[in-house]
Residue, then its C-alpha position, 0 to 999 in steps of 0.5 A: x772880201x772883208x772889206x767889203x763885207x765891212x762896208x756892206x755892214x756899214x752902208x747897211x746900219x746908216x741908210x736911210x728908210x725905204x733905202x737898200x744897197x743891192x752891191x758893193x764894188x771895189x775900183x779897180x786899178x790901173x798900173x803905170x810905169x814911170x821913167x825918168x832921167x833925173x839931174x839932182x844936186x851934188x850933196x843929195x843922196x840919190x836912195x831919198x831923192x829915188x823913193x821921194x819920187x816914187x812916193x809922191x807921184x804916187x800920191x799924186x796919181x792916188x789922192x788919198x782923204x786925210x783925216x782931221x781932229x775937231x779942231x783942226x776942221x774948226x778952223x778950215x773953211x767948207x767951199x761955201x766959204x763959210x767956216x766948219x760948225x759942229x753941226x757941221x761936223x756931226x752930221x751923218x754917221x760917227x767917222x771912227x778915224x775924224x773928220x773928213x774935209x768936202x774939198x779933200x774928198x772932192x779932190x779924191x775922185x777917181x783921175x781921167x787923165x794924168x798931166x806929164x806937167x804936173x808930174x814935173x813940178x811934182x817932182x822938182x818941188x822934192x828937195x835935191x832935185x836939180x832937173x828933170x831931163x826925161x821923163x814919161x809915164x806909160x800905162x802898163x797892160x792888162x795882160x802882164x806883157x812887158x810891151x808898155x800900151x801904144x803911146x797915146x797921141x798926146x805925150x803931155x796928156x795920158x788917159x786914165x781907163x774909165x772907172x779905174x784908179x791910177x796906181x804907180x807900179x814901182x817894180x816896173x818903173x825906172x829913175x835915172x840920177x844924174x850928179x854933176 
């Protein structure tokens, strides 16, 4: 509710003439469940390789925007190909953490579908994993039954519930390793 009511303030102090704003809404999650059967290398220890997994999937479920200092946007290019400008970066309202990159916003939309290929490269690019046996990633219903959703038909392709966000539910999610 706080939150909202900041945005709410903010939108409000930098619209535009003759603009209103009639409502603010949060973006509801959507739970996931990953399972996964993980081969990793005999020196790596299974404790890092387990929250790497977690944290990155995460990351890749939920796209976060980063923020930047002024001269690391200087030297980044706008997806016009051209380089930032100051006029560039001041335009609109003072960000208070930064600035804020197009192409990572752009990239931070809300996800329609989850690729099961993307999250195996996701996780054998983490350090100590040597492969991936099994591995899927289920929705996990509404109603907080322990049935995961039916499977959808396509294994490799898992459909994101419309205008929600994809978040990892680690507590409901189960990683096996595998050493030797």
């Amino acid at each position: 509710k706080r939150i909202e009511d900041a945005a709410r303030a903010r939108l409000h102090q930098n619209r535009n003439l003759c603009e209103d704003f009639v409502n603010v809404a949060t973006v509801e999650t959507q739970g996931f469940r990953l399972c996964a059967e993980i081969e990793i290398e005999p020196g790596a220890d299974a404790t890092q390789v387990h929250a790497r997994v977690l944290l990155e999937v995460q990351r890749h479920l939920r796209p976060g925007v980063s923020w930047h200092t002024r001269d690391d946007m200087r030297k980044r290019i706008k997806p016009d190909g051209n380089p930032y400008t100051d006029p560039d970066l001041f335009e609109g309202p003072a960000l208070a953490g930064g600035f804020i990159d197009e192409s990572e916003l752009a990239q931070a939309e809300l996800r329609s579908t989850l690729r099961l290929s993307d999250v195996i490269s996701l996780v054998m690019d983490i350090a100590g994993v040597k492969a991936v046996r099994e591995i899927v990633i289920r929705p996990i219903p509404d109603d907080d039954s322990p049935e995961d959703a039916p499977p959808s038909a396509d294994k490799w392709e898992i459909p994101v519930e419309r205008l929600k966000r994809a978040t990892l539910m680690p507590e409901a999610s189960r990683l096996i390793f595998y050493k030797g």
